[in-house]
Z-matrix of the N, CA and C atoms (Angstrom, degrees):
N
C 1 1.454
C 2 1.525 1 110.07
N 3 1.259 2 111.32 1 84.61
C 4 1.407 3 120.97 2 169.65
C 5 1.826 4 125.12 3 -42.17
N 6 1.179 5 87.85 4 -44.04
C 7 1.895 6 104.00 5 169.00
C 8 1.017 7 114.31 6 -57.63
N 9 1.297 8 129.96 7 -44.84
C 10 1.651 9 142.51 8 -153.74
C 11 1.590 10 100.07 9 -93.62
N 12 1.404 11 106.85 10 -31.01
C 13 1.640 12 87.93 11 -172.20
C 14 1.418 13 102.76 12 -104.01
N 15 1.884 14 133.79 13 5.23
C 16 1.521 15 132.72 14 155.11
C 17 1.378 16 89.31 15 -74.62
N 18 1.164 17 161.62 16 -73.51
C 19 1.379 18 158.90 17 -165.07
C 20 1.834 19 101.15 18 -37.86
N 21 1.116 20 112.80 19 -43.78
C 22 1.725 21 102.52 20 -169.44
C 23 1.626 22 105.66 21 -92.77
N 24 1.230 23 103.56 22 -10.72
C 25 1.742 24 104.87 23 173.82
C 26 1.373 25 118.30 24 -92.36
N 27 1.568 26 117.39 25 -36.50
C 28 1.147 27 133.02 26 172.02
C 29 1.919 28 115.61 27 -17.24
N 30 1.144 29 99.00 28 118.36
C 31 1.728 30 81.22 29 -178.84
C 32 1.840 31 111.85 30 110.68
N 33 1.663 32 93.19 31 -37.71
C 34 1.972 33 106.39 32 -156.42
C 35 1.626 34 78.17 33 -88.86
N 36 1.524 35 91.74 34 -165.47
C 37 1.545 36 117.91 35 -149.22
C 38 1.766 37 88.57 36 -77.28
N 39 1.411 38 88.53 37 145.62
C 40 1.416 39 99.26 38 -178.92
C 41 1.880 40 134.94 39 -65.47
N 42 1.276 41 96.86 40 -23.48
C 43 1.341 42 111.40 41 161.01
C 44 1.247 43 128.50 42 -52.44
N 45 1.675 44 96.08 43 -50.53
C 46 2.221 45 103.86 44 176.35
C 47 1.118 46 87.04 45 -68.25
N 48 1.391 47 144.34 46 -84.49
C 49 1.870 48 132.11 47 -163.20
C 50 1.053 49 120.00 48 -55.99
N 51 1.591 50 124.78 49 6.92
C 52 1.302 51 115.36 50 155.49
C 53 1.571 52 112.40 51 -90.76
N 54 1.437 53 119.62 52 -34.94
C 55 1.379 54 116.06 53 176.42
C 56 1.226 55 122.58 54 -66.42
N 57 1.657 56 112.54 55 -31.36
C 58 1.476 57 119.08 56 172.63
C 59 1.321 58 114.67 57 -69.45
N 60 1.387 59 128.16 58 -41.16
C 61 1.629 60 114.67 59 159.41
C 62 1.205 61 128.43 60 -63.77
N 63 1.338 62 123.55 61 -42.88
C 64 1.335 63 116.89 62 168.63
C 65 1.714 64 122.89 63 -65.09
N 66 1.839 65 133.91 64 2.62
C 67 0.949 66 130.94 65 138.03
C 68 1.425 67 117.74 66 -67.06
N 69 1.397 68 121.02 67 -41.03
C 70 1.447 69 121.12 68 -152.19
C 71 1.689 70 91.55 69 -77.87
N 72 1.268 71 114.85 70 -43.20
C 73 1.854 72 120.46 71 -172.66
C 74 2.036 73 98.37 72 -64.50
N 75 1.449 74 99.52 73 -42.12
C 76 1.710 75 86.71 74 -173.20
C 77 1.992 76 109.51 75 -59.86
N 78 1.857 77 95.48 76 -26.67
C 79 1.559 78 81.11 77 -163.14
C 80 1.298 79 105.96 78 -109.76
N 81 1.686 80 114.72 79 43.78
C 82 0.981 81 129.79 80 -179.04
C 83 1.496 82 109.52 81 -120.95
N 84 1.553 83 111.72 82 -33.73
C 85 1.292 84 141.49 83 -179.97
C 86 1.779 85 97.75 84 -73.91
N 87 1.679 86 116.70 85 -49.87
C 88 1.400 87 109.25 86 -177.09
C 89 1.513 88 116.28 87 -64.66
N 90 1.415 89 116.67 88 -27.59
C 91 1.308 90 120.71 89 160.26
C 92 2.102 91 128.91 90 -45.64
N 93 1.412 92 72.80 91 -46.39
C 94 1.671 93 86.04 92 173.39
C 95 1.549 94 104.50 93 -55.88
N 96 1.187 95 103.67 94 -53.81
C 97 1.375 96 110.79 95 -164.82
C 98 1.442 97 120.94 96 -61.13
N 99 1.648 98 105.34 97 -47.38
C 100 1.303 99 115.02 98 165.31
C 101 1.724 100 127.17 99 -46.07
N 102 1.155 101 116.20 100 -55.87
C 103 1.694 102 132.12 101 151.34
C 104 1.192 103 105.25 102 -32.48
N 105 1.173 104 115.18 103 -63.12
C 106 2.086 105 111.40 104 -175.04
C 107 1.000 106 113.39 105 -33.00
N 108 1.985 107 99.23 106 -69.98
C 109 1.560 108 104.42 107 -173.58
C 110 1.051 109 116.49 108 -67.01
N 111 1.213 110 136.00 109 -46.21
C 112 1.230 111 120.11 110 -150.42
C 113 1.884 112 111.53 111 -102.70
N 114 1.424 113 104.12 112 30.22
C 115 1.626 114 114.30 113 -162.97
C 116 2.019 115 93.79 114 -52.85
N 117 1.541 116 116.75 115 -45.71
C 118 1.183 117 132.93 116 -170.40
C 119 1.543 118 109.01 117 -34.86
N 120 1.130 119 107.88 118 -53.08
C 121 1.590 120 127.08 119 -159.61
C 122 1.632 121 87.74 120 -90.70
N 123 1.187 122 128.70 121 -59.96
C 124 1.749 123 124.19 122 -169.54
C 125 1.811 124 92.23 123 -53.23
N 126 0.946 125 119.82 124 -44.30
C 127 1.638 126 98.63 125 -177.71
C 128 1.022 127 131.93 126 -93.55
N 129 1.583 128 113.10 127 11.09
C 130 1.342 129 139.90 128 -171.02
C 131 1.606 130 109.84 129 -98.08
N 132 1.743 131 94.54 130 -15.67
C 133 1.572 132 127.38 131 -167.36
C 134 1.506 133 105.60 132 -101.89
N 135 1.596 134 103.78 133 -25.29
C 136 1.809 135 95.64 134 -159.63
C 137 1.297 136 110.26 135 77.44
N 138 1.535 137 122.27 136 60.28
C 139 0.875 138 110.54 137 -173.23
C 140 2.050 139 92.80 138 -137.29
N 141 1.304 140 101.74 139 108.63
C 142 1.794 141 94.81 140 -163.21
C 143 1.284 142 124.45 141 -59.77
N 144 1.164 143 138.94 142 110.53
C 145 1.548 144 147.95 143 136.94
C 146 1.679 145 88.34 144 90.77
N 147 1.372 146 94.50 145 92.02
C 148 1.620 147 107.00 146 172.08
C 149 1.428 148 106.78 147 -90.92
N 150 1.306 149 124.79 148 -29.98
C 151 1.155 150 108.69 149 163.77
C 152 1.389 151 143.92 150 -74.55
N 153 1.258 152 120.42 151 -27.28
C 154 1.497 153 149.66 152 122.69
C 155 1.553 154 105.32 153 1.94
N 156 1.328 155 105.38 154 -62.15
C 157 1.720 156 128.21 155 -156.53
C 158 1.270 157 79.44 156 -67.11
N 159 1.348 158 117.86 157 -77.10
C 160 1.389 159 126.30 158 -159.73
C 161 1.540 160 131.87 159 -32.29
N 162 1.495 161 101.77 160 -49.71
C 163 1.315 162 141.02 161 166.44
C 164 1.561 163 90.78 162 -48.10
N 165 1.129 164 140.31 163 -98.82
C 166 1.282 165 148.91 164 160.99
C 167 1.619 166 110.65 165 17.00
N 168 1.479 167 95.99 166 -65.84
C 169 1.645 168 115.69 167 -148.92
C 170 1.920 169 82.92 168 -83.61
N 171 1.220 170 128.95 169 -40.14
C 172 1.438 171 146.20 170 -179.22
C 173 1.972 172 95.58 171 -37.33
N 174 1.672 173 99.37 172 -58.03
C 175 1.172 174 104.88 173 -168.81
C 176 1.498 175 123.67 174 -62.91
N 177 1.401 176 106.93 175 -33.86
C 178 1.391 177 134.53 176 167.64
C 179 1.107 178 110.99 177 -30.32
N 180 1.194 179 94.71 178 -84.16
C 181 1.796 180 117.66 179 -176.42
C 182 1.373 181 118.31 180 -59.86
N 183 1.614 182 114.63 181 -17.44
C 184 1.224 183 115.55 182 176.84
C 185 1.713 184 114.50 183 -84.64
N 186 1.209 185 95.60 184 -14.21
C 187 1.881 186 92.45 185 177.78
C 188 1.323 187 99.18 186 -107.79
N 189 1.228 188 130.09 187 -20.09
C 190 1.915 189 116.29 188 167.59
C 191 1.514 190 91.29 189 -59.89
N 192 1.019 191 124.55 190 -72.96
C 193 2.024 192 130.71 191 -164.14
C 194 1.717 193 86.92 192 -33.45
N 195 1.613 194 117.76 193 -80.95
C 196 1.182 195 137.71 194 -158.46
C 197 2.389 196 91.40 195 -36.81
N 198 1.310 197 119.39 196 -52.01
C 199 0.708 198 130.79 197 -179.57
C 200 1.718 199 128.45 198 -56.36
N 201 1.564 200 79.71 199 -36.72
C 202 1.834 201 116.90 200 162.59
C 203 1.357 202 117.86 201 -38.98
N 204 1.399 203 114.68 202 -69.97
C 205 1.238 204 169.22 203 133.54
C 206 1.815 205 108.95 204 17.25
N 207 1.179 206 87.06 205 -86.82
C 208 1.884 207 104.24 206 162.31
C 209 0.955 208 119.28 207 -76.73
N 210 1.516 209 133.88 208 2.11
C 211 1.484 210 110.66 209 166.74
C 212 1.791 211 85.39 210 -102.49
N 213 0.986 212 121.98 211 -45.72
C 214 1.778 213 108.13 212 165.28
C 215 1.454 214 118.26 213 -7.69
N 216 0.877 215 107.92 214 -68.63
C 217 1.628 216 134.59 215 -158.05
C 218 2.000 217 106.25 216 -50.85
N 219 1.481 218 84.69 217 -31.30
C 220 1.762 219 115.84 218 -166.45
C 221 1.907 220 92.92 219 -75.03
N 222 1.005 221 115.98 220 -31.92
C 223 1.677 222 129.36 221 -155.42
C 224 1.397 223 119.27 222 -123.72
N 225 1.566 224 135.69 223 -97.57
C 226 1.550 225 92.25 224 179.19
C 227 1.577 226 94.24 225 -168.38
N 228 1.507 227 138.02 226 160.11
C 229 1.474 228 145.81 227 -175.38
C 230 1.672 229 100.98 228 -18.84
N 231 1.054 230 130.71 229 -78.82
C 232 1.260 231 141.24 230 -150.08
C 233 1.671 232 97.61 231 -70.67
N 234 1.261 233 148.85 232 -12.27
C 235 1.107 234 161.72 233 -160.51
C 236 1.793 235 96.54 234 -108.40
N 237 1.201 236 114.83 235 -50.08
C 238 1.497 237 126.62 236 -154.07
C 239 2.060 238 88.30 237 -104.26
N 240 1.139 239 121.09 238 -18.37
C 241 1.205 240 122.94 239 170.19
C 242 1.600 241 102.99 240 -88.24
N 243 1.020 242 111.04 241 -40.39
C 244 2.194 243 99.37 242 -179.31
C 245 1.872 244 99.34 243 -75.32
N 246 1.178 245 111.43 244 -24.26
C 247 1.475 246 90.10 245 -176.14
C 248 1.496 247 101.90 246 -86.41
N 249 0.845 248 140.95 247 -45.95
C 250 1.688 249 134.70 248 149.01
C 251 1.187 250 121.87 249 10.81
N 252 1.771 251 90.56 250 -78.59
C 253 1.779 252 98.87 251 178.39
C 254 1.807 253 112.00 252 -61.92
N 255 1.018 254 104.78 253 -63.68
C 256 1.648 255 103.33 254 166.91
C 257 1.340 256 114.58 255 -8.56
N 258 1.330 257 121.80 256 -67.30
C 259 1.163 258 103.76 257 -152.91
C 260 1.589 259 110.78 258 -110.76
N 261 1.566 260 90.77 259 9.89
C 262 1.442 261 98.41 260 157.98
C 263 1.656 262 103.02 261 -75.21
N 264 1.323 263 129.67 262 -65.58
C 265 1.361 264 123.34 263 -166.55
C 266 1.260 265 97.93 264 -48.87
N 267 1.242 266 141.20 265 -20.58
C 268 1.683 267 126.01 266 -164.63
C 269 1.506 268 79.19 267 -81.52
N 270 1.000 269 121.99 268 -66.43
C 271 2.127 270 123.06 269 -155.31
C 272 1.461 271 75.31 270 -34.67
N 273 1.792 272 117.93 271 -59.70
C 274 1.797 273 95.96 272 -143.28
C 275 1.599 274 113.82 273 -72.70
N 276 1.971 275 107.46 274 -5.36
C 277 1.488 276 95.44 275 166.84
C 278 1.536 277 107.04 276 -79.53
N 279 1.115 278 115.82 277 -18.77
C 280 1.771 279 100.23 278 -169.30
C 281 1.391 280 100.45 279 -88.54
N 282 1.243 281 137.80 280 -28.53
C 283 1.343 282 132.08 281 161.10
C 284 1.820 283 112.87 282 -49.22
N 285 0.828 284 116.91 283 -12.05
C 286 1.903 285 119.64 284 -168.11
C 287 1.565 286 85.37 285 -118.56
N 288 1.086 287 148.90 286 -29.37
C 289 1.510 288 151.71 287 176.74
C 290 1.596 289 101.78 288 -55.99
N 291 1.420 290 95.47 289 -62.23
C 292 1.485 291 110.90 290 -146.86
C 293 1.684 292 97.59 291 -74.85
N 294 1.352 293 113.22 292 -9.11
C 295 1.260 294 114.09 293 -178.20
C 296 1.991 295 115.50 294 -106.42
N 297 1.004 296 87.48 295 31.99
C 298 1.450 297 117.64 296 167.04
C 299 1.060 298 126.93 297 -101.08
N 300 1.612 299 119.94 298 -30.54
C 301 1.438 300 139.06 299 159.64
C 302 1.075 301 119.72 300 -97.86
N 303 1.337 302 117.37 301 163.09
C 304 1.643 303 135.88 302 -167.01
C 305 1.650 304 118.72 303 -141.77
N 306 1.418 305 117.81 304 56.86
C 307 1.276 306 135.09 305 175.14
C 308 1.642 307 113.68 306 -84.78
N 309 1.602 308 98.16 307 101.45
C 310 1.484 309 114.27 308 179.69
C 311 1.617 310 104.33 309 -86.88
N 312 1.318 311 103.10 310 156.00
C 313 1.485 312 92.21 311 162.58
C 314 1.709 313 106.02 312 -162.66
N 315 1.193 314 114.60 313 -156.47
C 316 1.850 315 99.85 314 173.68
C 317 1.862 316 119.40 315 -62.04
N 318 1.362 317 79.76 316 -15.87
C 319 1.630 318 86.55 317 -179.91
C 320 1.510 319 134.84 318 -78.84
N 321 1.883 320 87.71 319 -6.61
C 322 1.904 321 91.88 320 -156.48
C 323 1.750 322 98.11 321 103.97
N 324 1.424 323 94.05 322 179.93
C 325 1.652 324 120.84 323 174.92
C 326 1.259 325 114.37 324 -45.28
N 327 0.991 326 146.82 325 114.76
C 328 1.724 327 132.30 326 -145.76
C 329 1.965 328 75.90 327 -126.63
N 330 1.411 329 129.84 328 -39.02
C 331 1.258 330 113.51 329 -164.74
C 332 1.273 331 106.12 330 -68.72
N 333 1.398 332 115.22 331 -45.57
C 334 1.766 333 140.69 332 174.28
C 335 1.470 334 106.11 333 -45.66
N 336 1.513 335 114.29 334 -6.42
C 337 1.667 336 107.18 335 -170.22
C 338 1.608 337 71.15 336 -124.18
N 339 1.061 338 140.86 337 -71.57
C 340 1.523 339 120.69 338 -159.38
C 341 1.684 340 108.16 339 -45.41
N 342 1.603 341 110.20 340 -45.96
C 343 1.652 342 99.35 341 178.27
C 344 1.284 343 114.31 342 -47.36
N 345 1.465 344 129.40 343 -48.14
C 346 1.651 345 129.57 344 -158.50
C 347 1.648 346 98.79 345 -79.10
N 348 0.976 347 145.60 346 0.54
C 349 1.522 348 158.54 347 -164.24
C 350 1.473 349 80.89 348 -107.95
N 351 1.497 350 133.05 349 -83.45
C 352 1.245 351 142.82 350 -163.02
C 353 1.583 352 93.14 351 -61.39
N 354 1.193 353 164.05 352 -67.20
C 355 1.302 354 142.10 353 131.21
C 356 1.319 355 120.61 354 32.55
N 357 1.721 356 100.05 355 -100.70
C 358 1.476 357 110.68 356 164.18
C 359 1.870 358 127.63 357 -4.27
N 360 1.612 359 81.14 358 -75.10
C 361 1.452 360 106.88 359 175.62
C 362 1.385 361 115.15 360 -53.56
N 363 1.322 362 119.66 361 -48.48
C 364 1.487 363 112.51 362 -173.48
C 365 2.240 364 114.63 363 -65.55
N 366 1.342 365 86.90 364 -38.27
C 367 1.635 366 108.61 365 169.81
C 368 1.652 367 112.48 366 -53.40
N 369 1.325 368 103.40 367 -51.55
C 370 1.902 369 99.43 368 -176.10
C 371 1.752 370 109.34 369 -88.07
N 372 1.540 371 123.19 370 -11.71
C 373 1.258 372 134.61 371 138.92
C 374 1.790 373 120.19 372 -20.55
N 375 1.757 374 84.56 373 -81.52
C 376 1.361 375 95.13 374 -171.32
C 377 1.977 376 102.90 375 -77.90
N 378 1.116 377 120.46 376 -7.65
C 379 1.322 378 109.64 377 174.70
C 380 1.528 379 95.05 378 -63.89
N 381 1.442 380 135.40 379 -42.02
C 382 0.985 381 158.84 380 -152.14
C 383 1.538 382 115.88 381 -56.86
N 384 1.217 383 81.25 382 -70.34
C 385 1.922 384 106.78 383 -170.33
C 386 1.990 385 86.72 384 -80.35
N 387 1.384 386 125.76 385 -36.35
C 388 1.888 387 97.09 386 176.86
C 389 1.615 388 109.57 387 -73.11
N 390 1.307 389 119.15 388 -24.80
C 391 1.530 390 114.79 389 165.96
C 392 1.513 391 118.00 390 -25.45
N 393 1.621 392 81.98 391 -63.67
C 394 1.804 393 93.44 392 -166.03
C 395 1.204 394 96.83 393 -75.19
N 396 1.325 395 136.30 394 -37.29
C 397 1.550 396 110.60 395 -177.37
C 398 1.491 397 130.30 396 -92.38
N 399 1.398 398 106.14 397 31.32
C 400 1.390 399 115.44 398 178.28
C 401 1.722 400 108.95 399 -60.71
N 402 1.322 401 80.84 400 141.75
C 403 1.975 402 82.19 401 165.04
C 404 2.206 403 100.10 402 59.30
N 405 0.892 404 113.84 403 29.27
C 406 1.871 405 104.38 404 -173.69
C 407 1.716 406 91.18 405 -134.59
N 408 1.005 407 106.33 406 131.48
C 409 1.490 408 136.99 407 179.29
C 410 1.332 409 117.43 408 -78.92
N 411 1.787 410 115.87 409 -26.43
C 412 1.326 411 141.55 410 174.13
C 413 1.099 412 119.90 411 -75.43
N 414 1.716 413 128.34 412 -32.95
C 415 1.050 414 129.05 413 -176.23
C 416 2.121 415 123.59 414 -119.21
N 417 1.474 416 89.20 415 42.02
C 418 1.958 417 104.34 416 -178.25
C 419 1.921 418 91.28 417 -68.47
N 420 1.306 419 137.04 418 -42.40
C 421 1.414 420 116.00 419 -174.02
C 422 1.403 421 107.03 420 -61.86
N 423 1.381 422 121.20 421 -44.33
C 424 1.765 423 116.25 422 167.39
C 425 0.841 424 127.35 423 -35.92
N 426 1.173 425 104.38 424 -48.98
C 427 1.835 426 108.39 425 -165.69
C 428 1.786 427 105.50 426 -102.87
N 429 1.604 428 102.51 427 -0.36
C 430 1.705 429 93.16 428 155.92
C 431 1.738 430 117.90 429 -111.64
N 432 1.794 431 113.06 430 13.91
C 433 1.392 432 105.44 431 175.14
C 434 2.085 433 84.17 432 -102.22
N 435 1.197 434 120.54 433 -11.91
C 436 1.517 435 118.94 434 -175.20
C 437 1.751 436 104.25 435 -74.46
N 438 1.326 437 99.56 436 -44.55
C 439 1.625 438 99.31 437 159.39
C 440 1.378 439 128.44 438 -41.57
N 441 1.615 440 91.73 439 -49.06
C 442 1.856 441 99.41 440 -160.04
C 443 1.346 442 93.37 441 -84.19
N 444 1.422 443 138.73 442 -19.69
C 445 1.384 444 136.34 443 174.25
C 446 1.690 445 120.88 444 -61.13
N 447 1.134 446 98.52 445 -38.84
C 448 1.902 447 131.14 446 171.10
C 449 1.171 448 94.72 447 -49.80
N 450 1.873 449 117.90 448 -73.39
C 451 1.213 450 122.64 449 -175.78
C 452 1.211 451 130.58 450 -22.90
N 453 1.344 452 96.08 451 -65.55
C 454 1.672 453 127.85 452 -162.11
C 455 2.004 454 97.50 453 -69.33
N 456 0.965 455 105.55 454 -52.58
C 457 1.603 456 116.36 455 167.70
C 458 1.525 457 105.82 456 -42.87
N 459 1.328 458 124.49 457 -79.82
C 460 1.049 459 130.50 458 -162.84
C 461 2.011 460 114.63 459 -57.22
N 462 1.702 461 101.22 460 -32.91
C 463 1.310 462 103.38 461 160.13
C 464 1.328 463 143.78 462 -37.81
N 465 1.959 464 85.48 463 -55.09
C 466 1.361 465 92.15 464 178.02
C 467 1.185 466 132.01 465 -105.32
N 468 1.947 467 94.54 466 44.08
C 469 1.710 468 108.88 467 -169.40
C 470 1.666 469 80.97 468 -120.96
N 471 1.592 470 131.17 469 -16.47
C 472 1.252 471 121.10 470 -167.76
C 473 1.327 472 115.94 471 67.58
N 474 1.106 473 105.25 472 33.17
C 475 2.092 474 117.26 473 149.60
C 476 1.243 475 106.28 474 -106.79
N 477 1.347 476 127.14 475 73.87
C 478 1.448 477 130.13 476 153.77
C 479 1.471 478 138.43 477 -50.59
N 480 1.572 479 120.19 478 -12.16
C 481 1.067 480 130.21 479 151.96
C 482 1.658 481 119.02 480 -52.41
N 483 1.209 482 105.83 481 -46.16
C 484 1.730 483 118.13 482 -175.47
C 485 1.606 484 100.62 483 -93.08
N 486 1.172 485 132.87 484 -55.78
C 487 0.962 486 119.35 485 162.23
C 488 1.684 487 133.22 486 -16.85
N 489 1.665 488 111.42 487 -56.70
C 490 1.205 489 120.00 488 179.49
C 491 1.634 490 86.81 489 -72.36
N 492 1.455 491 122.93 490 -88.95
C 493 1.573 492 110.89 491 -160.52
C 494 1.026 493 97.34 492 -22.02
N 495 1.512 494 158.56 493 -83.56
C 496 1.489 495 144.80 494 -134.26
C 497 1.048 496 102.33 495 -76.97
N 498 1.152 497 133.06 496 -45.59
C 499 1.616 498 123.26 497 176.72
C 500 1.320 499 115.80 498 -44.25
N 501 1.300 500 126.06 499 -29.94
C 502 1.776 501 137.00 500 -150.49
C 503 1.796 502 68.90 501 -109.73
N 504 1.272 503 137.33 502 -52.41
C 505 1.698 504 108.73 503 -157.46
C 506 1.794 505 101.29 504 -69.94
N 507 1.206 506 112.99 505 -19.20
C 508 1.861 507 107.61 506 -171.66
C 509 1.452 508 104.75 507 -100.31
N 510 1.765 509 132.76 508 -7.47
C 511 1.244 510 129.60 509 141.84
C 512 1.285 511 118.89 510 -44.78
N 513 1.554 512 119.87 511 -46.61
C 514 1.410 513 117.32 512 -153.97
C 515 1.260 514 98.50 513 -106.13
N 516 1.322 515 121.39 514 -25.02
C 517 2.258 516 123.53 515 166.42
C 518 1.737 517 94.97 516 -65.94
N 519 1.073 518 132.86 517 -41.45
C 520 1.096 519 120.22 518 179.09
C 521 1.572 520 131.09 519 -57.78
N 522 1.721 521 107.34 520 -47.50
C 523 1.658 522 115.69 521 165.29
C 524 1.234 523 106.13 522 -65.60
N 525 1.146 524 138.71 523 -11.76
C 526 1.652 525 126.12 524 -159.95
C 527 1.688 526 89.58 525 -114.80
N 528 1.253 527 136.02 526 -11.16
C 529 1.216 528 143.73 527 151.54
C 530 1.913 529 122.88 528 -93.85
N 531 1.037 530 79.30 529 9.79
C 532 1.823 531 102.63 530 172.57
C 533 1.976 532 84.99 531 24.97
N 534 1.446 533 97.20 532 89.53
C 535 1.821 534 104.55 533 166.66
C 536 1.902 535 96.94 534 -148.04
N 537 1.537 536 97.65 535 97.01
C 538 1.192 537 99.80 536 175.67
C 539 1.707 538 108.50 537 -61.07
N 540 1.183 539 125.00 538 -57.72
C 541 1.968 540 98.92 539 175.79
C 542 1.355 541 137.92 540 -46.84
N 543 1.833 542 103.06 541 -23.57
C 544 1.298 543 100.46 542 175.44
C 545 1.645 544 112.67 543 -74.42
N 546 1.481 545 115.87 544 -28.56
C 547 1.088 546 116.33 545 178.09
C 548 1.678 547 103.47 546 -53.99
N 549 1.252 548 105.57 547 -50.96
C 550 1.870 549 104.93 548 -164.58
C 551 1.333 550 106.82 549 -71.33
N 552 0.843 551 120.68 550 -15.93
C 553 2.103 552 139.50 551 173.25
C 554 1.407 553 94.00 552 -77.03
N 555 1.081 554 156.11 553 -64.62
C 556 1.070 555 166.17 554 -170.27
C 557 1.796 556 113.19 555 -67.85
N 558 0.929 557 106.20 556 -36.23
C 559 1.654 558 115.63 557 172.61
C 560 0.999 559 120.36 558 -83.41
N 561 1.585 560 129.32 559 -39.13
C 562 1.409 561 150.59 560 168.29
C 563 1.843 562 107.92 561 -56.91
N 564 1.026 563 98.70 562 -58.28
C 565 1.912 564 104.44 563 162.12
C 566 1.124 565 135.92 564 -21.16
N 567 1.994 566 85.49 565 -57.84
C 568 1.581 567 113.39 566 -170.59
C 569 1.803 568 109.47 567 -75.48
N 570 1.219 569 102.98 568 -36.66
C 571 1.477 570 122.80 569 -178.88
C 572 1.680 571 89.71 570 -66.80
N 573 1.094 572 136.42 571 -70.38
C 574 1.534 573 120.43 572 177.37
C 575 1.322 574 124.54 573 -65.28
N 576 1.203 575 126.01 574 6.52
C 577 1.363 576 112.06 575 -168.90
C 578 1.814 577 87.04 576 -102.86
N 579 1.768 578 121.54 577 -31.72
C 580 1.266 579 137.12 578 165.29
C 581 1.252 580 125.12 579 -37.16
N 582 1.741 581 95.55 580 -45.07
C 583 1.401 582 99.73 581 -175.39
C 584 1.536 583 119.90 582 -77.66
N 585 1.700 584 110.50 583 -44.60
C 586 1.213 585 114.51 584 -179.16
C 587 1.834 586 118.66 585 -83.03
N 588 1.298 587 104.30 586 -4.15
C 589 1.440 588 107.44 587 160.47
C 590 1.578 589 115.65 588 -53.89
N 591 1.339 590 98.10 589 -53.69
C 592 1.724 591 112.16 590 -162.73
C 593 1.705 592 105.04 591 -87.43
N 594 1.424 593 114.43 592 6.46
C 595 1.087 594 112.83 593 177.81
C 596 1.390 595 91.84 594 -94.12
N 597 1.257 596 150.74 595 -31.26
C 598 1.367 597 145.42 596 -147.95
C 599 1.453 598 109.62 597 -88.35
């Protein structure tokens, strides 16, 4: 019960309510994520408006992080650098969300302009969070999920040249941060960025 234990910290030292939000936003954020992918099968299931859900769960996680955020600020680089990345990876899920829809209007693609905004955002994020971890020995998984965020961006802009370099810099921040998922997050990328290269 994620609720129950911000309610008993509420008030206490800022560190425990920073760790307790930044669990409740990550497994609020994996929710998002889960909905994304698997929207195919939830409606394949009868399962109503998974994307909807998502959107929802998107918002969630975006005001625990946002919440993240300011108690950071209270505490120190490496604290104010993980909430960074956070909510950069959320921009780059809501940027891959938003490109699921197709809202025209007098303007053109109005969703296609909210994704590249959410883009934006995820980019001056992670400019963000490698700031603070310049020169810090503590923070190599940051600055190899800030890679793999680059990656994933640059993929799905169809610059596969940069794409691969960043993929290969958050392979190798990842072993030197010994994080076996980021490694498999990072390989999985590379395998799509492979595939749709050679499709073009």
């Amino acid at each position: 019960e994620f609720r129950s234990a911000l309610a008993v910290l509420e008030g206490g030292a800022a560190a425990d309510l920073y760790r307790a939000r930044l669990n409740f936003g990550n497994y609020l954020a994996s929710q998002t994520v889960d909905r994304l992918n698997n929207q195919a099968f939830r409606l394949a299931a009868g399962v109503p408006n998974p994307v909807s859900t998502s959107l929802v769960f998107w918002g969630m996680a975006r005001d625990e992080y946002t919440a993240v955020a300011l108690l950071a600020e209270t505490l120190g680089p490496s604290e104010q650098a993980v909430s960074a990345v956070n909510l950069a990876r959320l921009h780059v899920v809501l940027a891959d969300l938003l490109r699921t829809f197709r809202i025209e209007g007098d303007g053109g693609d109005f969703a296609g302009e909210c994704a590249n905004a959410a883009t934006t955002d995820a980019g001056e994020l992670c400019d963000r969070a490698e700031k603070l971890t310049d020169g810090r020995k503590d923070s190599l998984l940051v600055r190899a999920l800030c890679a793999e965020l680059r990656s994933h961006l640059s993929y799905r802009a169809g610059r596969w040249d940069d794409a691969r370099r960043e993929a290969t810099q958050a392979r190798d921040g990842y072993v030197l941060a010994g994080s076996l998922p980021g490694l498999e997050s990072a390989y999985r990328l590379t395998g799509l960025i492979e595939r749709d290269a050679k499709a073009e």
